[in-house]
C-alpha positions in Angstrom: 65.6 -28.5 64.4 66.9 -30.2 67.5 69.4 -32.4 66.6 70.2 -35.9 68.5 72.4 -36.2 71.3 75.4 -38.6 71.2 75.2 -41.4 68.5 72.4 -41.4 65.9 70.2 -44.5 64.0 71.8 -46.1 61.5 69.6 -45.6 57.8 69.6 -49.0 56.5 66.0 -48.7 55.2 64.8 -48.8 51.6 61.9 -48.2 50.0 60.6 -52.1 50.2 61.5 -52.0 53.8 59.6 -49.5 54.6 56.4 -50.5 53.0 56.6 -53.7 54.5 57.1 -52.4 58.2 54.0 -50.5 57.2 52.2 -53.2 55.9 53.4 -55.1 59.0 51.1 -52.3 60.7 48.2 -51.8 58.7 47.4 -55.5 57.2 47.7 -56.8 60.9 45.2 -57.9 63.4 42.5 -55.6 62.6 41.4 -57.1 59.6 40.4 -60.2 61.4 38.9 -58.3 64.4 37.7 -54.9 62.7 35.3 -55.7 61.1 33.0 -57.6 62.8 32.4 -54.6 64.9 32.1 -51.7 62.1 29.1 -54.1 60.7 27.5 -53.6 63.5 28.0 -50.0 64.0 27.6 -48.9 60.1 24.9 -52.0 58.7 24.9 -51.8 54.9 26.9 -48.8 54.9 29.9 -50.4 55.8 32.1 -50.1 52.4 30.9 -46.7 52.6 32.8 -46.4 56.0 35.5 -48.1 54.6 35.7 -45.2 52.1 35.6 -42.7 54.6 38.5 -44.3 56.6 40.3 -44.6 53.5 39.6 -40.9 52.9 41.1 -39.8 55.7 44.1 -41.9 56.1 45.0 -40.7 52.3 45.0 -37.0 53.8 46.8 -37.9 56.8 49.7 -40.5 54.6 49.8 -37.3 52.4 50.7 -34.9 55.2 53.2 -37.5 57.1 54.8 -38.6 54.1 55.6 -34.3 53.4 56.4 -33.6 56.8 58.6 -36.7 57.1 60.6 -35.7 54.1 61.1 -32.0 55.6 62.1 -33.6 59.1 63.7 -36.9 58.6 64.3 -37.9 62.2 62.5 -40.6 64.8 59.5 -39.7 65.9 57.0 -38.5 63.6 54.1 -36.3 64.5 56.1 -35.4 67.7 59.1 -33.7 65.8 56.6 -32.1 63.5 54.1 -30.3 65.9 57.3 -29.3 67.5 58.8 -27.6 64.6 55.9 -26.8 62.9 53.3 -25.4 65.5 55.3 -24.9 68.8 56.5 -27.4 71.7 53.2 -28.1 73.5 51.9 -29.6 70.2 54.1 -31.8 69.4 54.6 -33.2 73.0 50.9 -33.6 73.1 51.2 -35.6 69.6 54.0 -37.8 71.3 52.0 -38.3 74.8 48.2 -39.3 73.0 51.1 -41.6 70.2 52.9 -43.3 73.4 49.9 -43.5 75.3 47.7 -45.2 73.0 49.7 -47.5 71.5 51.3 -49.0 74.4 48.0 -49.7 74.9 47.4 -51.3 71.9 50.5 -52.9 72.4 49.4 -54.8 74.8 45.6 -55.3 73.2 47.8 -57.1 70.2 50.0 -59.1 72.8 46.5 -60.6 74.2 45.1 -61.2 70.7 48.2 -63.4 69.7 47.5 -65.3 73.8 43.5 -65.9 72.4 44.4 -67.2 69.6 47.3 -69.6 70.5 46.3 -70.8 73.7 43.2 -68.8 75.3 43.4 -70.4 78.8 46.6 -69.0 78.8 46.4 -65.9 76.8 48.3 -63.5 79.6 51.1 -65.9 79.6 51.5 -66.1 76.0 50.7 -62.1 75.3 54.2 -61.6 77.7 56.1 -64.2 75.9 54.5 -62.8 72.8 56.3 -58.8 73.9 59.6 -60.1 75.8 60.4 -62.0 72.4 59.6 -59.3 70.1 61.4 -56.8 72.5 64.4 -59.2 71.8 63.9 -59.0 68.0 64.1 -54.8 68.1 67.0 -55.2 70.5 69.0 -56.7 68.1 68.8 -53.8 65.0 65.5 -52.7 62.8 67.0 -54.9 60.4 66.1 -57.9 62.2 62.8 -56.7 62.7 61.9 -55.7 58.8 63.4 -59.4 58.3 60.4 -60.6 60.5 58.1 -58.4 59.2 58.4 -59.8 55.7 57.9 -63.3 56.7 55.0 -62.0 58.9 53.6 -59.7 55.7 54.1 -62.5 53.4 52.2 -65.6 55.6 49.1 -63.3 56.3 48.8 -62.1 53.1 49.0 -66.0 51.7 46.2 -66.4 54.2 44.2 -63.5 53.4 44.4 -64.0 49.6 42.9 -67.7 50.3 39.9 -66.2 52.3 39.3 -64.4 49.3 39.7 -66.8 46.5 37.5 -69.3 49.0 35.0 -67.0 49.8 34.2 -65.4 46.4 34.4 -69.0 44.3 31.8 -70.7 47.0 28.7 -71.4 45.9 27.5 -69.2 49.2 28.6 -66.1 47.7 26.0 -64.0 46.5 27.0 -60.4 45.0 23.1 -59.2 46.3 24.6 -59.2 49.9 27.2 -55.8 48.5 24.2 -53.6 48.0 23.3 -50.6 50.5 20.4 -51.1 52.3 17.1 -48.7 52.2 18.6 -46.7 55.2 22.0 -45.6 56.0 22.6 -44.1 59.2 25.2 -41.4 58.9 26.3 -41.7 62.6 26.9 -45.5 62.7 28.7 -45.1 59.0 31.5 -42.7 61.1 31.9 -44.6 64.3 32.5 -47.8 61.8 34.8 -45.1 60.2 36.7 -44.5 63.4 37.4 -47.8 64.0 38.3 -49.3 61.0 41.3 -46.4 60.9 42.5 -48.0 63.6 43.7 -50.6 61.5 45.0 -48.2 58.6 47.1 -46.1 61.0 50.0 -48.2 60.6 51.8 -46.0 57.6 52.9 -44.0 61.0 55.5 -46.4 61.5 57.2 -45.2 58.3 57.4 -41.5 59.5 58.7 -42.6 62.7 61.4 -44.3 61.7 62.6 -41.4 59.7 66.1 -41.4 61.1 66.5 -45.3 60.5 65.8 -44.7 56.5 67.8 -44.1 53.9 67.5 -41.0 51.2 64.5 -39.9 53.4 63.5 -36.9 51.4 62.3 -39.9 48.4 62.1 -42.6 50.0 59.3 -41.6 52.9 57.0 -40.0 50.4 57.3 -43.1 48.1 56.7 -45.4 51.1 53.9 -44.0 52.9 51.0 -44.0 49.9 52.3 -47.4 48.6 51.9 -49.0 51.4 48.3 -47.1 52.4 47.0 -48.4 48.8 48.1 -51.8 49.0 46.5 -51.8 52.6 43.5 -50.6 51.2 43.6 -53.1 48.0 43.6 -56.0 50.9 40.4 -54.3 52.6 38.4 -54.0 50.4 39.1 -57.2 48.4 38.3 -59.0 52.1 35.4 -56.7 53.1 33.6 -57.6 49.8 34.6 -61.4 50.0 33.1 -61.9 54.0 30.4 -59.6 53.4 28.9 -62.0 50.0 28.8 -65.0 52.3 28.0 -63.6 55.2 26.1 -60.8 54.9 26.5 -57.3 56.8 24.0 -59.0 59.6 26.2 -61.9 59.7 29.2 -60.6 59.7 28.1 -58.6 62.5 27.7 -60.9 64.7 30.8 -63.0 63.9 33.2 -63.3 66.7 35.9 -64.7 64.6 34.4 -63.0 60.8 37.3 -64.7 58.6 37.0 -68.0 60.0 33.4 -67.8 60.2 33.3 -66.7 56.7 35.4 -69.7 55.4 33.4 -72.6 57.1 30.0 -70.8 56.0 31.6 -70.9 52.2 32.4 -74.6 52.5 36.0 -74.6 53.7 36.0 -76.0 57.1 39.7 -77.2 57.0 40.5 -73.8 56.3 39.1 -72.1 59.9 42.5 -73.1 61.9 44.7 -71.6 58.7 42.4 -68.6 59.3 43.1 -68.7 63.4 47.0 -69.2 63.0 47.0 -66.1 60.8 45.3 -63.9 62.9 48.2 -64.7 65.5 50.6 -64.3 63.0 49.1 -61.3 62.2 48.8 -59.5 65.8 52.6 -61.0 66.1 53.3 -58.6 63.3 51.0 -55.6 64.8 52.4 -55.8 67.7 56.3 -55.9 66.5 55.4 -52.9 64.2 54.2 -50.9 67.4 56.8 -51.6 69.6 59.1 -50.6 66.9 56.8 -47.0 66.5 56.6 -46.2 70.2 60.1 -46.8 71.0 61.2 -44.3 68.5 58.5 -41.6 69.6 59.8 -42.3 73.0 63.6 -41.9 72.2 62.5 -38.4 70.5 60.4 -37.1 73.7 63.4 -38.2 76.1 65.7 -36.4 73.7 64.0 -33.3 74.5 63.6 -34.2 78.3 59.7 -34.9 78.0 60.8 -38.7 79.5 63.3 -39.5 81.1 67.0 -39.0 79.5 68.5 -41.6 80.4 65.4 -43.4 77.8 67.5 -41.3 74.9 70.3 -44.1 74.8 71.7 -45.6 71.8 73.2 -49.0 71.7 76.7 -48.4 70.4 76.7 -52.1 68.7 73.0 -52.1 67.3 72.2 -48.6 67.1 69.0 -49.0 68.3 67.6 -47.0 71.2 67.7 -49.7 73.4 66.9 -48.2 76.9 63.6 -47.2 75.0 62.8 -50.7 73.7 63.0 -52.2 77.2 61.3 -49.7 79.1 58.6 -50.0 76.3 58.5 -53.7 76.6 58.4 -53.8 79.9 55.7 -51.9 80.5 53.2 -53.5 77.7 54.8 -56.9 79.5 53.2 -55.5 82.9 49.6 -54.2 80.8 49.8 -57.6 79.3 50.0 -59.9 82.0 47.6 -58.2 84.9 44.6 -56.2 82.6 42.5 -57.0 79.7 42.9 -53.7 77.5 40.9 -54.4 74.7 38.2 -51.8 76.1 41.2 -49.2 75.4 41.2 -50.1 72.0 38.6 -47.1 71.5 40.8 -45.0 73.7 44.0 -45.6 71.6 41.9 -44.8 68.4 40.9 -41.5 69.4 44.6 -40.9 70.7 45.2 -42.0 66.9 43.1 -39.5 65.5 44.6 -36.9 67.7 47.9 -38.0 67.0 47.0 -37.1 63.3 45.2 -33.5 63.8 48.8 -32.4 65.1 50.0 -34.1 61.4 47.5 -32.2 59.5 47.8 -29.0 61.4 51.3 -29.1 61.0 51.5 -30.0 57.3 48.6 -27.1 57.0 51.5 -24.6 57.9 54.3 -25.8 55.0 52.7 -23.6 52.3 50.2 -20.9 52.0 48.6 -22.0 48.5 45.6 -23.1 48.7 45.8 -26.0 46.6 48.2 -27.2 49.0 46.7 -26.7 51.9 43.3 -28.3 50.8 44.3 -32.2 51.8 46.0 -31.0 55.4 42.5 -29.4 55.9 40.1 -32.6 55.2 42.4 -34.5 57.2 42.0 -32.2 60.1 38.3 -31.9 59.9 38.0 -36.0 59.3 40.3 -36.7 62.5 38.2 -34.4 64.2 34.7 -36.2 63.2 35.9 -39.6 63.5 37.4 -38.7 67.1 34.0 -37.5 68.3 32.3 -40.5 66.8 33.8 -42.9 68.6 31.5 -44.0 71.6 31.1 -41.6 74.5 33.1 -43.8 76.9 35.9 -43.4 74.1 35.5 -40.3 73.8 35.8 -39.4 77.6 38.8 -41.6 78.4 40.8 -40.2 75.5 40.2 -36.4 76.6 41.1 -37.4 80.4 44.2 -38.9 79.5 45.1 -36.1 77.0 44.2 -33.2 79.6 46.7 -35.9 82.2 49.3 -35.5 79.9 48.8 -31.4 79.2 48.7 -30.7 82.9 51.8 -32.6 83.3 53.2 -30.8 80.6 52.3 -27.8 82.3 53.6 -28.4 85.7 57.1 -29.8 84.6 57.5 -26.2 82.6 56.8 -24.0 85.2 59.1 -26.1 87.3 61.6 -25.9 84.8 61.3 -22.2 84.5 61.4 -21.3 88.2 64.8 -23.0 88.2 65.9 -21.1 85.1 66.4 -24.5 82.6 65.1 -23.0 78.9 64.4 -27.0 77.8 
């Protein structure tokens, strides 16, 4: 395994750190956005797509969280398709991670701008990622110090949608049950993009280098913070959908805060709202936190830049990585509306996690053990394809980009004689 060049990440990470930066990830924006559209994609199957997503984030947690004990060092997938399956893998892994979530890095930054001040939302999504650039500048610590306070108010808010919800007198437990039809295509596009919201356990595995006792604490990590996720989901999927209904929950455009004033709590809608941008605050730090690290791993092999390999001799952070990250999802931010890439980054996602699975599939030969690598693969695969076409299409194009550039830079590399 390739080692890192000049100073390393300092471990500083526990077990409780780790599952909060991971909450930070998964129990973020999404759950005030997600589900609105899965309704409408899935109709009464929609806590059956919430199964399946749950499914296959389980396979993929349990593959990352194995992998991430064998190879404890930043950048996740990327470091495991290398070792595991060859170099093109894992670089592809890092490109579709970097990629995607920059863009969804930006898609947060504009969430936390519609929610604050929309008439301003550019202005206040590049305030939103200078800010939190700051924050990762200064050591992870600082930022798992956020990310509690972040965790800890959106959960507070979450729990009161709940209680509201399920004690109004709107609540009806008849709104729960399946409809006479289920249409399996809808039920795995909802799929897809509800595990867009439960791909945060990711930003456990690529901090690997910045945690302490690894080998334990990764595996530990990883599946408590997926089940607690999943608690929260389904505890606020069956709340909304008894007042609301899967039809109108469907067409919510704010489903939380829609939910609350339909059960009776009116005074709770802004509570609701300034959660939501507390909650994309804390997506969006947890991102810029994963990508950074992918990107320090990439540059470490020459993939980017070197120079992007840096670490801060004072915070022992990869700070070069940070502000080139920040910068750009600062530029996104402020000139484009990227929520339309929000199906792009998910099947980048679910690329992201066939290398993971695929990888993991190679650690033993038993078939026991090889039996959760191969449902993750297969689900990845399914959901990917379900996305919409226009998903679908973008994702591919910018995967084939990032293979032909992979492909041109090696044969460079090769006519001059450089092995890496």
């Amino acid at each position: 395994m390739t080692s890192p060049a000049g100073p390393g990440l300092r471990r500083t990470l526990g077990v409780g750190d780790a599952v909060v930066i991971g909450l930070g990830s998964m129990v973020g924006a999404g759950i005030f956005a997600a589900l609105a559209p899965a309704a409408r994609a899935a109709g009464s199957g929609l806590l059956l797509a919430l199964a399946v997503a749950a499914l296959v984030a389980y396979c993929n947690a349990a593959s990352s969280a194995r992998l991430a004990a064998r190879y404890p060092a930043s950048g996740g997938t990327y470091v495991y398709g290398r070792e595991r399956l060859g170099e093109f893998w894992g670089y592809l892994a890092g490109w579709s991670f970097v990629v995607g979530k920059t863009a969804s890095c930006a898609a947060m930054g504009l969430t936390v701008g519609a929610y604050v001040w929309p008439e301003q939302a550019h202005a206040v999504a590049v305030a939103s990622v200078v800010a939190l650039t700051a924050v990762n500048y200064g050591g992870v610590q600082k930022s798992a110090w956020l990310t509690r306070v972040i965790v800890a108010v959106v959960m507070a808010v979450l729990a009161m949608v709940v209680v509201g919800c399920l004690a109004s007198d709107r609540s009806d437990a008849g709104r729960l049950e399946f409809g006479t039809s289920v249409d399996a295509g809808g039920v795995l596009q909802a799929a897809g993009l509800l595990f867009f919201a439960f791909a945060g356990y990711a930003r456990i595995a690529t901090l690997g280098e910045e945690v302490r006792d690894p080998a334990r604490t990764i595996p530990r990590a990883i599946p408590l913070a997926l089940g607690i996720a999943l608690a929260v989901y389904v505890c606020v999927a069956v709340a909304v959908l008894s007042v609301l209904g899967t039809a109108g929950l469907g067409q919510a455009t704010a489903p939380l805060a829609d939910a609350v004033r339909v059960a009776g709590f009116q005074g709770l809608a802004p509570v609701v709202r300034a959660g939501a941008a507390v909650a994309a605050l804390g997506s969006l730090l947890a991102l810029i936190l994963g990508v950074s690290r992918t990107t320090l791993a990439m540059a470490r092999d020459r993939h980017l830049p070197g120079a992007l390999a840096a670490v801060h001799p004072r915070f022992q952070v990869p700070h070069r990585a940070e502000l080139a990250v920040g910068a750009v999802v600062a530029l996104l931010a402020a000139t484009v509306d990227v929520r339309g890439a929000i199906g792009f980054s998910s099947f980048g996602v679910l690329a992201y996690y066939a290398v993971a699975n695929a990888s993991a599939w190679t650690l033993d030969t038993a078939p026991a053990a090889r039996f959760v690598p191969a449902v993750g693969l297969a689900g990845c695969a399914v959901l990917a394809f379900s996305l919409p076409v226009a998903s679908v299409a973008a994702g591919a194009g910018v995967l084939m980009a990032g293979a032909i550039a992979y492909g041109v830079r090696r044969g460079y590399r090769a006519r001059r004689g450089v092995s890496r």
